[in-house]
Every structure is written in structure tokens, then in C-alpha cells.
gemmi code that builds the backbone of each chain (N, CA, C; Angstrom):
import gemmi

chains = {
    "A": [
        ("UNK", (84.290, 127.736, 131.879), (84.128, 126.270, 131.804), (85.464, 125.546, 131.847)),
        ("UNK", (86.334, 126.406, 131.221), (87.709, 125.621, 131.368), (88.880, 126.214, 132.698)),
        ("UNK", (88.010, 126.774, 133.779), (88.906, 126.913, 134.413), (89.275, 125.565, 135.931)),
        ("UNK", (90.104, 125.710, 136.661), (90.622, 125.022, 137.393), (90.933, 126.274, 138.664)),
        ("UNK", (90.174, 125.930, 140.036), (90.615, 126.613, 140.909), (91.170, 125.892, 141.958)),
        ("UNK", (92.071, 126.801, 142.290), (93.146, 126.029, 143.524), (92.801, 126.672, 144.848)),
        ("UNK", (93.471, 126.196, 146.214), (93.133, 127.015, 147.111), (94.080, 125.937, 148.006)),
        ("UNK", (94.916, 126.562, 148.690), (95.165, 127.942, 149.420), (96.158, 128.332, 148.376)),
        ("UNK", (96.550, 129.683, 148.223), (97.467, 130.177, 147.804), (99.041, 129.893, 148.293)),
        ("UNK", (98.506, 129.640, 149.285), (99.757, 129.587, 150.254), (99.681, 128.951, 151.382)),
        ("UNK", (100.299, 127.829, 151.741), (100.938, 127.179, 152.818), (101.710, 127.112, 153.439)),
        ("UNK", (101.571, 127.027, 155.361), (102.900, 126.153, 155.770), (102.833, 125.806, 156.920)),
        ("UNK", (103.436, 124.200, 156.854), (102.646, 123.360, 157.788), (104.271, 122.873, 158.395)),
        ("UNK", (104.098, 122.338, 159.139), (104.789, 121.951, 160.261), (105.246, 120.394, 160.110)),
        ("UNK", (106.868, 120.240, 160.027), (107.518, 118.550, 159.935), (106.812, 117.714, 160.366)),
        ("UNK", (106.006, 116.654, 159.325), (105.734, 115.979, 160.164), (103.968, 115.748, 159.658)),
        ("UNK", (103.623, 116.788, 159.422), (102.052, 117.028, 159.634), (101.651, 116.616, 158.137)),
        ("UNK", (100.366, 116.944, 158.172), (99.604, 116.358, 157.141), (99.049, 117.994, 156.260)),
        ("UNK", (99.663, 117.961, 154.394), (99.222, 119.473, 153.579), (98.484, 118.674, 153.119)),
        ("UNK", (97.248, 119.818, 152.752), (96.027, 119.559, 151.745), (95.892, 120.352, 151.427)),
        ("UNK", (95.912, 120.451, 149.961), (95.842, 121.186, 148.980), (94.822, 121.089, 147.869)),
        ("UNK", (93.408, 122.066, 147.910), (92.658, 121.628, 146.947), (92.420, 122.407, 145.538)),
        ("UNK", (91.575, 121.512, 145.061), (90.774, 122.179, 143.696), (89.867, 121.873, 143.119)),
        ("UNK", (89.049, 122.718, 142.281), (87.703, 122.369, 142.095), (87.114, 122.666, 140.088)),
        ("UNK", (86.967, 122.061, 139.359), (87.082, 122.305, 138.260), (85.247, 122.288, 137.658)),
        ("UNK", (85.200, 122.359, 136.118), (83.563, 123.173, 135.900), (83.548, 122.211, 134.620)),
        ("UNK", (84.546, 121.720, 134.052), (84.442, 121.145, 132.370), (84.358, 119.423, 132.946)),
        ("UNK", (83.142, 119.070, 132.527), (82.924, 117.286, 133.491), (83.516, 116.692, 131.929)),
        ("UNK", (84.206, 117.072, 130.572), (84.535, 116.814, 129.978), (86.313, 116.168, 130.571)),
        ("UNK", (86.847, 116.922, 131.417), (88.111, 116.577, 131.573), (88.043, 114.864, 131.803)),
        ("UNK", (89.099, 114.507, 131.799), (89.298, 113.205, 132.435), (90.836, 112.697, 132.581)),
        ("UNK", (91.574, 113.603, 133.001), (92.872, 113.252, 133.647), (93.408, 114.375, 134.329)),
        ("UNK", (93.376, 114.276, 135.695), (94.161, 114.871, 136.515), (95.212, 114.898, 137.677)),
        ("UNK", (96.143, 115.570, 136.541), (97.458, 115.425, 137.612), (97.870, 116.786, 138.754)),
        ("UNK", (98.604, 116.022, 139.274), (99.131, 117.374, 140.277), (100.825, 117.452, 139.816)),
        ("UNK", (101.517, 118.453, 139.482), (102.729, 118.894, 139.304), (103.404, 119.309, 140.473)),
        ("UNK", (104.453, 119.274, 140.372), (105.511, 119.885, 141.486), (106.227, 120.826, 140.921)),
        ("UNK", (106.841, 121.660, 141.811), (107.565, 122.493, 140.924), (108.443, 123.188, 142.130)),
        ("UNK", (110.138, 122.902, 142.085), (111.337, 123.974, 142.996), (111.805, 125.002, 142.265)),
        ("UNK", (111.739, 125.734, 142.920), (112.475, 126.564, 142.779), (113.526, 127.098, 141.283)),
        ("UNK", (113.102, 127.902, 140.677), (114.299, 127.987, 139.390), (114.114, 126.300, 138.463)),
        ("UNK", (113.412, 125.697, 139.028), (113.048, 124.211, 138.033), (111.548, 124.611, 136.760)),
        ("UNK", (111.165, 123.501, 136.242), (110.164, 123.245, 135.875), (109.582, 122.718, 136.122)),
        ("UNK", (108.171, 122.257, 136.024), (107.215, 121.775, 137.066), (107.553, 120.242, 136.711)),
        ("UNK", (107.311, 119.916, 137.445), (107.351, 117.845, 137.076), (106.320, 117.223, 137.647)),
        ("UNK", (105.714, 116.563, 136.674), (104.458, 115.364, 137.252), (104.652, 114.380, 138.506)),
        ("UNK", (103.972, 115.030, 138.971), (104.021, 113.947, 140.809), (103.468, 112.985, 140.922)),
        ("UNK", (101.719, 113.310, 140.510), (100.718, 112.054, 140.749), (99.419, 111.986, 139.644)),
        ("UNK", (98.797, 111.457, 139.429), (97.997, 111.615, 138.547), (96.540, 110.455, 138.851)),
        ("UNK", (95.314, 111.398, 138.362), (93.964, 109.936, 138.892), (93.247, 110.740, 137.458)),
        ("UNK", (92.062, 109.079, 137.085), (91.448, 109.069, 136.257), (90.521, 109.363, 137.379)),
        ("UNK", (89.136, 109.784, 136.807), (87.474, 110.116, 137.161), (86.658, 109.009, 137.575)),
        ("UNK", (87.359, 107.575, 137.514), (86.640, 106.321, 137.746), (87.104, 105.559, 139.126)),
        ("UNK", (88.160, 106.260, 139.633), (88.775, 106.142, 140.828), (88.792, 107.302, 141.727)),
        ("UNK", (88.506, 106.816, 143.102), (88.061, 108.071, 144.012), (89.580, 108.434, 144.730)),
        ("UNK", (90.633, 107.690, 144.779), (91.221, 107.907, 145.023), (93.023, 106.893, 144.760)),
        ("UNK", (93.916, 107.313, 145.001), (95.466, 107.134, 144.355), (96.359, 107.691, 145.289)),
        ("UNK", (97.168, 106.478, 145.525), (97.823, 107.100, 146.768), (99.346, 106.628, 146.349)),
        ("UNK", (100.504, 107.441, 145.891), (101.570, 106.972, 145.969), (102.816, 107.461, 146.515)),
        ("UNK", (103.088, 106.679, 147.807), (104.027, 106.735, 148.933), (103.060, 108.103, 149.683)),
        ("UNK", (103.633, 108.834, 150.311), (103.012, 109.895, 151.171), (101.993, 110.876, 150.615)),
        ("UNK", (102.058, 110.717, 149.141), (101.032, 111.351, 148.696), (99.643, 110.599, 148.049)),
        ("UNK", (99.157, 111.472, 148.243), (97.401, 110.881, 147.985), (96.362, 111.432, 147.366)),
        ("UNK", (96.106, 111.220, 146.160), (95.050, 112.366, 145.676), (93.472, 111.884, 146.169)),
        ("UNK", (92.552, 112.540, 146.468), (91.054, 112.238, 146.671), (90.256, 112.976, 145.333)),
        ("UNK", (89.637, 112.469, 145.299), (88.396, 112.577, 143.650), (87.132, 112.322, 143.762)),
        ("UNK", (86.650, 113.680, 143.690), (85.001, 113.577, 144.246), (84.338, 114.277, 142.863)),
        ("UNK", (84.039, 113.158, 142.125), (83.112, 113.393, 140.957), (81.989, 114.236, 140.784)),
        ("UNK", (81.500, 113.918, 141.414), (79.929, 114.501, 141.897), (80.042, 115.841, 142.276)),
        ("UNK", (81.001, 116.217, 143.133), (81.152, 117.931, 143.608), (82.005, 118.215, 142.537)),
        ("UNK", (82.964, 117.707, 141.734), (83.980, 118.495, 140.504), (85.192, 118.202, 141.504)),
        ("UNK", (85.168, 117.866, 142.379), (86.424, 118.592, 143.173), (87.482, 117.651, 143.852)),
        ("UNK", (89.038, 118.184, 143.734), (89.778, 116.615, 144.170), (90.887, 117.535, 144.952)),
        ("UNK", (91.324, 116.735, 145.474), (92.664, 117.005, 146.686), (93.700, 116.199, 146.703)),
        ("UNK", (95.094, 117.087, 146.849), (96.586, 116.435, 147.094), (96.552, 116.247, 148.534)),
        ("UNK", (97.013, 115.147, 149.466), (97.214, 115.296, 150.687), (98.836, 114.544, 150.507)),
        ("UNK", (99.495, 115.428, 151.178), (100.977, 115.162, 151.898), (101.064, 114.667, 152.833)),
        ("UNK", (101.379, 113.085, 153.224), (101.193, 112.601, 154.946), (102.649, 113.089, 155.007)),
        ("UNK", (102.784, 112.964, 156.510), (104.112, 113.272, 157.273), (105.006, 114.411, 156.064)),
        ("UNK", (104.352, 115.572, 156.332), (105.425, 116.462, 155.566), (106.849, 116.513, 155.579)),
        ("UNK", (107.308, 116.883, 154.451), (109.149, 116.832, 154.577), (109.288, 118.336, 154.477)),
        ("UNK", (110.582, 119.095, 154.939), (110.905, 119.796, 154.593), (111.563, 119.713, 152.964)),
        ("UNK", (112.039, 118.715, 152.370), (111.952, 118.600, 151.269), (111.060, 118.946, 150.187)),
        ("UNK", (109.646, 118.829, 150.580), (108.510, 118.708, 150.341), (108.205, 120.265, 149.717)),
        ("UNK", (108.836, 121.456, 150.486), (108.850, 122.613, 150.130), (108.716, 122.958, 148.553)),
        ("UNK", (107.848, 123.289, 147.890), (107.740, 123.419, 146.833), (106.044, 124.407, 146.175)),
        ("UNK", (106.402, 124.514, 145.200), (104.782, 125.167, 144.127), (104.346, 123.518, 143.769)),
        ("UNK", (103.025, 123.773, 144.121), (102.114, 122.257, 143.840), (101.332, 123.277, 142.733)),
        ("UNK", (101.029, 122.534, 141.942), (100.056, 122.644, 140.479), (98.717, 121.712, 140.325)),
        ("UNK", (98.172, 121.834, 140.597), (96.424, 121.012, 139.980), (96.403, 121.292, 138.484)),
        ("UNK", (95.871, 120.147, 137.815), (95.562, 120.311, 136.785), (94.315, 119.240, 135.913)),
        ("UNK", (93.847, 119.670, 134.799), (92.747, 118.988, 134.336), (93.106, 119.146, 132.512)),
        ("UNK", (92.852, 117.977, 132.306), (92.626, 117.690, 130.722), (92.005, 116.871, 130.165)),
        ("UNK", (91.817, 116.782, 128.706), (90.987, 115.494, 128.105), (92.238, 115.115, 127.212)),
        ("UNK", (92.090, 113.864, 127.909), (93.150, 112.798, 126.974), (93.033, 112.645, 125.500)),
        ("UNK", (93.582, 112.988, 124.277), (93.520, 112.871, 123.293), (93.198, 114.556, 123.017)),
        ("UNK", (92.791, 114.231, 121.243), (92.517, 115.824, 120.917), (93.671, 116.560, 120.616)),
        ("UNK", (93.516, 117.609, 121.325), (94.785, 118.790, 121.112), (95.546, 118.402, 122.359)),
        ("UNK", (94.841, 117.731, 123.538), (95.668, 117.464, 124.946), (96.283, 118.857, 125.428)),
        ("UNK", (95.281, 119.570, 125.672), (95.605, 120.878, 126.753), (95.453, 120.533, 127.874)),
        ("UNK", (95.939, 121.269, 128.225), (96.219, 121.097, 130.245), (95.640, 122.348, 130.746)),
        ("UNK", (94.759, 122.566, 131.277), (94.510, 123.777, 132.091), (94.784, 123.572, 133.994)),
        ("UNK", (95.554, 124.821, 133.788), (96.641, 124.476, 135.064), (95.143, 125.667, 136.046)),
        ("UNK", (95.859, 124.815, 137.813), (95.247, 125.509, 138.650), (96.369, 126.955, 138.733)),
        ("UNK", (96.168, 127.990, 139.977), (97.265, 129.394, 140.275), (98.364, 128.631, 140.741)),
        ("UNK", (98.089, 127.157, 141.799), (99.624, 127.117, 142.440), (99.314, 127.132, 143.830)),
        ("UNK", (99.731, 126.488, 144.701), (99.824, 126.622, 145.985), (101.478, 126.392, 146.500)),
        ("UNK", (101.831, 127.034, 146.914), (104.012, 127.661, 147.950), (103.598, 126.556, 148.680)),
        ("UNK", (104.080, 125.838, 149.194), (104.256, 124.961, 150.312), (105.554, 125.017, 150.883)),
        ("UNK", (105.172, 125.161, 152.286), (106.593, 125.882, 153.344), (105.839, 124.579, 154.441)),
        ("UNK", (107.458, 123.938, 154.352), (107.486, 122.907, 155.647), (108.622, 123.407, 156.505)),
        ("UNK", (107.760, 123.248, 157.489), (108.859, 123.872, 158.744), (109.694, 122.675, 159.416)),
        ("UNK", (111.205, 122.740, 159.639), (111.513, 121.847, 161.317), (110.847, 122.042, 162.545)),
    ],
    "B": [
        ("UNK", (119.341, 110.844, 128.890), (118.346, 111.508, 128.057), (117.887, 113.523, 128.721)),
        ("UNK", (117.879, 113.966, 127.604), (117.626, 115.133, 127.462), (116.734, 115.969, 128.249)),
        ("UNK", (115.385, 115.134, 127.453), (114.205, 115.752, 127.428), (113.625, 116.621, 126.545)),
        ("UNK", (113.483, 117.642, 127.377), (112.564, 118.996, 127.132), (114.109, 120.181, 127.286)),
        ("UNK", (114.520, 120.818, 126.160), (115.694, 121.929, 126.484), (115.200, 122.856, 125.941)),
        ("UNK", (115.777, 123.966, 126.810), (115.272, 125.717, 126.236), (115.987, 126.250, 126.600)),
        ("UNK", (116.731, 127.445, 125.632), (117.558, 128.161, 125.403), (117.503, 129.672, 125.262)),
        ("UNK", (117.512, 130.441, 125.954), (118.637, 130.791, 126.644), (117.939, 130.428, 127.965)),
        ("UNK", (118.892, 130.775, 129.481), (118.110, 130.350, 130.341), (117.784, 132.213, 131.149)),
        ("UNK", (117.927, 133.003, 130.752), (118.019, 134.306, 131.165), (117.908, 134.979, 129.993)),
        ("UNK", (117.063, 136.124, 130.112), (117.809, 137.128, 128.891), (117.135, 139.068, 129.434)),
        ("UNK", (117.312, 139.662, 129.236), (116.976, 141.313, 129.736), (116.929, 141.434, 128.119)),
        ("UNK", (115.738, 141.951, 127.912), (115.415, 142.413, 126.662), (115.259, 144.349, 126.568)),
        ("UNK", (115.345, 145.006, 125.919), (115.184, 146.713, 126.066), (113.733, 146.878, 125.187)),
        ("UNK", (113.131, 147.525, 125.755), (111.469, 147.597, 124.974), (111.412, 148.038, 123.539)),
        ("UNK", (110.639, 147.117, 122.406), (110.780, 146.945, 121.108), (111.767, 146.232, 120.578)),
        ("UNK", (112.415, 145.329, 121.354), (113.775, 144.345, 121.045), (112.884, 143.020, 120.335)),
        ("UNK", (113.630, 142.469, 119.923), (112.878, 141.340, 119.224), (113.970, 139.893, 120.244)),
        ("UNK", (113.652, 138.951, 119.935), (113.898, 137.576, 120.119), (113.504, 136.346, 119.857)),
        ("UNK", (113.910, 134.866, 119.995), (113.310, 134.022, 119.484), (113.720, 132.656, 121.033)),
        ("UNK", (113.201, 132.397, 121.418), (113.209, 131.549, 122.903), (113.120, 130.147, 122.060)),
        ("UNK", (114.369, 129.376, 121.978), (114.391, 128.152, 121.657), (114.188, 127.158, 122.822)),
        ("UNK", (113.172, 125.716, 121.610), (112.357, 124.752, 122.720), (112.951, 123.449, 121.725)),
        ("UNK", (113.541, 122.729, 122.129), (113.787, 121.126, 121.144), (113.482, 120.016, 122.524)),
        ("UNK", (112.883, 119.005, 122.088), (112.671, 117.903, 122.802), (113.007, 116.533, 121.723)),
        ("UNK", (113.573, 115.638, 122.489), (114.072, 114.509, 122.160), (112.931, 113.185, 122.225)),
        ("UNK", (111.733, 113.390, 122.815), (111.209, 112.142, 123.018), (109.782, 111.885, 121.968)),
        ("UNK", (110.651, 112.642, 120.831), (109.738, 112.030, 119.700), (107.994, 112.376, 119.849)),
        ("UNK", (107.850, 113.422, 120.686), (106.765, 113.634, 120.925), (105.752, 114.548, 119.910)),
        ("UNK", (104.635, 114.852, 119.804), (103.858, 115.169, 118.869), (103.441, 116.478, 119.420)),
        ("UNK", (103.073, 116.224, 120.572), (102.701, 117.590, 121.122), (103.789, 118.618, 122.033)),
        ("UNK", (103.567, 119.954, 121.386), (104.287, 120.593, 122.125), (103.865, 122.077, 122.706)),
        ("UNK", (104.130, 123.029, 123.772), (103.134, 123.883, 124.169), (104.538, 125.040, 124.738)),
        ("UNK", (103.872, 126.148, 124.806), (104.722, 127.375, 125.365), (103.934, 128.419, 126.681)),
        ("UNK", (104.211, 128.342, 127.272), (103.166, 128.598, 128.918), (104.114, 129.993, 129.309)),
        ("UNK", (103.575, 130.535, 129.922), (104.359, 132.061, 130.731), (103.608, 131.574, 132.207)),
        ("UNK", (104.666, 131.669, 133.322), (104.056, 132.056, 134.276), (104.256, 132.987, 135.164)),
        ("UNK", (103.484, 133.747, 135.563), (103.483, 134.983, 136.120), (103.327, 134.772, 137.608)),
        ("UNK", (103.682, 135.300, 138.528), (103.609, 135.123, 140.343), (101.932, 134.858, 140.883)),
        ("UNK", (101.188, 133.801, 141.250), (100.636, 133.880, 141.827), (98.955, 133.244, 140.804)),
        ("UNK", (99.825, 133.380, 139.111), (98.927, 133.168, 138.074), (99.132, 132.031, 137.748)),
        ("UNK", (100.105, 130.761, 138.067), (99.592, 129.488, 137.288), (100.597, 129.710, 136.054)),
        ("UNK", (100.107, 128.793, 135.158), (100.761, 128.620, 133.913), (99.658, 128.841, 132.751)),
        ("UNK", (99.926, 129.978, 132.099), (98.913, 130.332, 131.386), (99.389, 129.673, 129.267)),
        ("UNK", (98.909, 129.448, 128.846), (99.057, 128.962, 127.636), (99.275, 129.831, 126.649)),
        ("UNK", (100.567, 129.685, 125.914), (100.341, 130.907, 124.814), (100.204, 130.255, 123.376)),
        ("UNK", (100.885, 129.524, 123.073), (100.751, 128.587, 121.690), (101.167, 127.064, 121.926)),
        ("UNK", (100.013, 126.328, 121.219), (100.595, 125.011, 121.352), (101.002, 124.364, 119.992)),
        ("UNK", (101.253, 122.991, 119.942), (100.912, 122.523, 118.586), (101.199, 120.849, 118.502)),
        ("UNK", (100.206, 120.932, 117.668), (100.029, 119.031, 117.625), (100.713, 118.011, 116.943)),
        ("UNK", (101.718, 118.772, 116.012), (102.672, 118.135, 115.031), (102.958, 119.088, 114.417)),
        ("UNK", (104.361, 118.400, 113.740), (105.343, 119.496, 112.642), (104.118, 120.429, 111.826)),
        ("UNK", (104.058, 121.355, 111.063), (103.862, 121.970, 110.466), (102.030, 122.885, 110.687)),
        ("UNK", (101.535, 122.499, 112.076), (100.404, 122.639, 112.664), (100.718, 123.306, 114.043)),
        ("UNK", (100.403, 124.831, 114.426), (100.450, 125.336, 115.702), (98.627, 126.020, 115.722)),
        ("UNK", (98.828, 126.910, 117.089), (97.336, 127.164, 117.353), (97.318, 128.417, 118.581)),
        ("UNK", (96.587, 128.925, 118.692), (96.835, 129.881, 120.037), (96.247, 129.353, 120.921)),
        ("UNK", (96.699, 129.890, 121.864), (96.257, 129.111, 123.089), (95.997, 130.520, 123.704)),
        ("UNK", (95.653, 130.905, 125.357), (94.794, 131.824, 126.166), (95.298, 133.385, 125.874)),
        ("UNK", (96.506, 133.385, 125.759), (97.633, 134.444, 125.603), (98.345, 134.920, 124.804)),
        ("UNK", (98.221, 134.662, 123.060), (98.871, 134.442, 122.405), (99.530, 135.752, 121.907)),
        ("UNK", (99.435, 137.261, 121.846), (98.914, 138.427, 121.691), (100.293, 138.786, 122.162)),
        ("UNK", (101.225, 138.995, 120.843), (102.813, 139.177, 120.722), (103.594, 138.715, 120.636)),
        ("UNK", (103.343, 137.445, 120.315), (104.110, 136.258, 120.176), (104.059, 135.871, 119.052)),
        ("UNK", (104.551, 134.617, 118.393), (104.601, 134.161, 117.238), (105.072, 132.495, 117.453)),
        ("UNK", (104.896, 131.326, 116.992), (105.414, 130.217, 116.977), (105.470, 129.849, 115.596)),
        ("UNK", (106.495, 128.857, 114.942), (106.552, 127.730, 114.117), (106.854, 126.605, 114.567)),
        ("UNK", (106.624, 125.327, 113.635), (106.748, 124.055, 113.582), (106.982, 123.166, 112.571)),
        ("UNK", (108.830, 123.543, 112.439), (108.675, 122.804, 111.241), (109.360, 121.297, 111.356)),
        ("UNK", (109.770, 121.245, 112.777), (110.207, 119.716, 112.812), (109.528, 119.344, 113.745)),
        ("UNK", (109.471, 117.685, 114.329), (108.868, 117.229, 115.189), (110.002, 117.793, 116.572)),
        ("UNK", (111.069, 118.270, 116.714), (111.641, 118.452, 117.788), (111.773, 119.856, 117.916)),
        ("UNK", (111.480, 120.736, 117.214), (112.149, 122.001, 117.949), (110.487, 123.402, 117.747)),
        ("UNK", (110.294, 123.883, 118.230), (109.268, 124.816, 118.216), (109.403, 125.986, 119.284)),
        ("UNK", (110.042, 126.890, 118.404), (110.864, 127.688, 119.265), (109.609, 129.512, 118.958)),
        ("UNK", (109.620, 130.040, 120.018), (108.795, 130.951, 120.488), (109.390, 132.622, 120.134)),
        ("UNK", (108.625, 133.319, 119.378), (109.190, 134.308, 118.632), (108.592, 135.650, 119.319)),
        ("UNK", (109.349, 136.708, 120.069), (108.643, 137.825, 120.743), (108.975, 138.902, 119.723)),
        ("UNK", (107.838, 139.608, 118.844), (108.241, 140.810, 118.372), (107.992, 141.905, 119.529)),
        ("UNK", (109.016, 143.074, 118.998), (108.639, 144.318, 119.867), (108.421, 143.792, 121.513)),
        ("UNK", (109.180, 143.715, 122.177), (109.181, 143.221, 123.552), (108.103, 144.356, 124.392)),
        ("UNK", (107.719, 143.959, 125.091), (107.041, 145.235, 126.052), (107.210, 144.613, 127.588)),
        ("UNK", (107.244, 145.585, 128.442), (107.231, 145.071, 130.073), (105.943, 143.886, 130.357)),
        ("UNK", (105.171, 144.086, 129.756), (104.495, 143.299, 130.373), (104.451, 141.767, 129.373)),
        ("UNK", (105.505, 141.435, 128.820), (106.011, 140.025, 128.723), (107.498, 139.755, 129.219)),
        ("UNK", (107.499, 140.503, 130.382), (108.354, 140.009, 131.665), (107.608, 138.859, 132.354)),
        ("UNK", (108.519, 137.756, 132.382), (108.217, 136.424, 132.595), (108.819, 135.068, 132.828)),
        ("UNK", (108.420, 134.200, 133.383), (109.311, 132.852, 132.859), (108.481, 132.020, 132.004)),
        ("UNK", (109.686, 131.787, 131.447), (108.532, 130.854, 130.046), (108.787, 129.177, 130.144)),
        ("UNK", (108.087, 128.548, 129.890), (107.954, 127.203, 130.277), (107.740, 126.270, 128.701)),
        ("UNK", (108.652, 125.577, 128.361), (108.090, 124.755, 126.807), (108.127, 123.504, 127.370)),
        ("UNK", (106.676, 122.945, 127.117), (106.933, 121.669, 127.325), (106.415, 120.673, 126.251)),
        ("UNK", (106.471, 119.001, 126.586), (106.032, 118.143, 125.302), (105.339, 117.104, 125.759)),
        ("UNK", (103.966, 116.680, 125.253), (103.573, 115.753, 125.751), (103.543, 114.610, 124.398)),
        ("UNK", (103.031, 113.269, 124.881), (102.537, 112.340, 123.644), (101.215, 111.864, 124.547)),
        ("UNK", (100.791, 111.420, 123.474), (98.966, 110.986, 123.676), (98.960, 109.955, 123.988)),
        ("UNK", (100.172, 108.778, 124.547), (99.714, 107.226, 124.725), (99.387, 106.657, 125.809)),
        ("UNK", (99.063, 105.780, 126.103), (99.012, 105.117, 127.383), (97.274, 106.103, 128.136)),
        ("UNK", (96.622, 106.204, 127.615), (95.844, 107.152, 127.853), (95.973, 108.043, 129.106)),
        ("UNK", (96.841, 108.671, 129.125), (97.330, 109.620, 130.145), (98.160, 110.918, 129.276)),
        ("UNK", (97.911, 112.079, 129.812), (98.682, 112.891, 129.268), (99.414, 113.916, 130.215)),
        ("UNK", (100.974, 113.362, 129.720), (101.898, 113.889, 130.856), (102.906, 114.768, 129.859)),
        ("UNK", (102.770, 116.292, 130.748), (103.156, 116.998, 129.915), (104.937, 117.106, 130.702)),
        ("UNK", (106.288, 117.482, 130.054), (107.571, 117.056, 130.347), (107.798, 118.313, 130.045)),
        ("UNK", (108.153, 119.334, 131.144), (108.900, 120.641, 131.502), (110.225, 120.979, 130.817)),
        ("UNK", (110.803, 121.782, 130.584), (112.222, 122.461, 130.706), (112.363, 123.155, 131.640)),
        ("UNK", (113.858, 123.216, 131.229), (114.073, 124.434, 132.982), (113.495, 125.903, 132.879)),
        ("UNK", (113.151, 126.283, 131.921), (112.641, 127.386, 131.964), (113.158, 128.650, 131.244)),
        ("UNK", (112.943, 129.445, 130.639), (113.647, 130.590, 130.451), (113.242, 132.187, 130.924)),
        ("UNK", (114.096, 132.906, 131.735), (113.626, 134.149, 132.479), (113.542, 135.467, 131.926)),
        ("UNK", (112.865, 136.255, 131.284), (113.052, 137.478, 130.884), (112.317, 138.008, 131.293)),
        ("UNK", (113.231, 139.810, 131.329), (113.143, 140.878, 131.423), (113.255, 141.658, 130.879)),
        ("UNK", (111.887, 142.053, 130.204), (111.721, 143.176, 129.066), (111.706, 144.848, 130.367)),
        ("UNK", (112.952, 145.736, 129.603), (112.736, 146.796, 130.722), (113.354, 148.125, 129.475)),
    ],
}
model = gemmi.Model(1)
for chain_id, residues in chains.items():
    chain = gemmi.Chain(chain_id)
    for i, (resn, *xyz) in enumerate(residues, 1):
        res = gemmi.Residue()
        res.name, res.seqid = resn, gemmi.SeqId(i, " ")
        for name, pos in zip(("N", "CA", "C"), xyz):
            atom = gemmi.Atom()
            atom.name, atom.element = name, gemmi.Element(name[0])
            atom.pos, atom.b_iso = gemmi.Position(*pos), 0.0
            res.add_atom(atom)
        chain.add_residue(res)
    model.add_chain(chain)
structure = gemmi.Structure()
structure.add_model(model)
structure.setup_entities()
């Protein structure tokens, strides 16, 4: 009930193009989900984040989608950077409480020139 | 500003070694958590805790140890090391306001129990 699945394991898309990166969760208790970033030898850092009452949040090239009804929401990357190269994280929690985070596995994202 | 710091940032441990993985955060936060992540596994939870003198296990907790005796530091205790808490460890801190909960990373710390 408390898990969070991600998919693809692994990416890599081409300068320029459009990553999507999904996930699909089981606890309709959550109600905040962010997506993390994370380089290399770093720690992960909060990228974007949507409440359950909005289908979707878009800030600068990134965009999350939120589909209530199926459980299931998506990061999209417009115009990839090679910058962009990084571990993306899905995640789900309930605001307040103990405020756990149950993290998705992670998706590599490899942007090519 | 600081943040989220953890100390050491490396360490090679020899099997049955002991250690203690220091976590202090500056932003006055209430909540604080200790995660391992393993290649390909995500960030799995080993102890969290909701204020000074209150911790809890979380998915993984099984060789580890935490305290909490200030609001800033909650530092992560490995008895008897074994290979398979070869890892990077992740402490981070959240607060409950703004109804959003954003949890604030460190850089990490790397060991190798061998």
C-alpha cells in the first residue's frame, strides 16, 4: 500500500527532445507529490511538486501530469538539456503526521548532443 | 546558510567495526530522517524522527541505532558493520508548514564495510 513505482529505469533521449518519466502509487491517502533530482556524488534536491486537486504544474521545462483516478502522475522534460542528465526520484506523502516520504527506484537520465 | 551537513563524507569500515555517521541541520526543523540508497533501489528509510527526544524505525532499521537529543543533530549509529550496509547514506530534514513537505538532502555519506 505504501509503495511508489517508477518506470523506466533508465533513460536516454536526445538534445532537444521531450523525457517522460512515470509513476504509479496504491495509498489514495498520500497527498503531496514531488519529483527530486539528484547529480551525481550530490543529494537529491526538490525540483517540482503537485497537490491531488490539480491535474497538472508546469515549471519552466518541466511539467508534472496527475491522474487521480488511475493513481498515476508523470515528470515531462520539454526540450531536454544535456544538463538535465541526472537520477529523477518520484515521490508520495501525507502532509503532516510523521511526514514520510516514500520514494519511487529512480530513473538515470542520459541526454545526448 | 548550511542546511542539511553530514559527516564524514567517505569512510571503509572492516567487518564488526562500529561507527557513528553525523547529521546536524540548521533550519530549525522538527523532522529529521536517515535513508540508504542502494543502485537501482531508491531511497529506502531507516530511522526517522519527529522532534528532540522522539525517533522511530522506519523500512530498514535492522543494525542501526539513532538518537535525538537536540533539535539539530541526529546522528546514525552502525554496530558491528557487515557488507551488506555498504552504502550511501542520505540525512535529511523536513518541517510541516506551508502544507507541503519538502524534505532538504545532505551531500551524503559513502561507506564501505569490507
Amino acid at each position: 500500500q505504501q509503495q511508489v513505482k517508477q518506470s523506466p529505469q533508465s533513460l536516454i533521449v536526445q538534445k532537444g527532445g521531450i523525457s517522460i518519466i512515470n509513476c504509479a502509487y496504491e495509498n489514495t491517502a498520500f497527498d503531496y507529490f514531488p519529483w527530486y533530482q539528484q547529480f551525481p556524488g550530490k543529494g537529491p534536491a526538490l525540483l517540482i511538486a503537485i497537490r491531488p486537486d490539480v491535474s497538472e504544474k508546469k515549471e519552466g521545462r518541466f511539467t508534472i501530469s496527475f491522474n487521480k483516478s488511475a493513481k498515476q502522475f508523470s515528470l515531462h522534460i520539454m526540450d531536454s538539456q544535456p544538463g538535465d542528465s541526472a537520477t529523477y526520484f518520484c515521490a508520495a506523502s501525507i502532509v503532516g503526521g510523521y511526514q514520510k516520504v516514500t520514494f519511487g527506484t529512480g530513473t538515470k537520465l542520459q541526454v545526448i548532443p | 546558510n548550511a542546511g542539511v551537513t553530514q559527516t564524514p563524507k567517505f569512510r571503509i569500515l572492516k567487518i564488526g567495526q562500529s561507527m557513528t555517521l553525523q547529521c546536524t541541520q540548521d533550519m530549525n526543523h522538527n523532522y529529521m530522517y536517515w535513508y540508504r540508497q542502494d543502485p537501482g533501489m531508491g531511497l529506502k528509510l531507516i530511522y526517522y524522527s519527529v522532534g528532540a527526544g522522539i525517533t522511530d524505525k522506519g523500512e530498514v532499521p535492522n543494525g542501526y541505532n539513532v538518537s535525538r537529543s537536540t533539535t539539530e543533530d541526529f546522528p546514525l549509529r552502525l554496530e558491528l558493520a557487515a557488507p551488506s550496509q555498504t552504502s550511501v547514506y542520505f540525512c535529511a530534514s523536513s518541517s510541516a508548514s506551508g502544507g507541503k513537505n519538502i524534505q532538504y538532502f545532505g551531500a551524503g555519506t559513502r561507506l564501505s564495510v569490507l
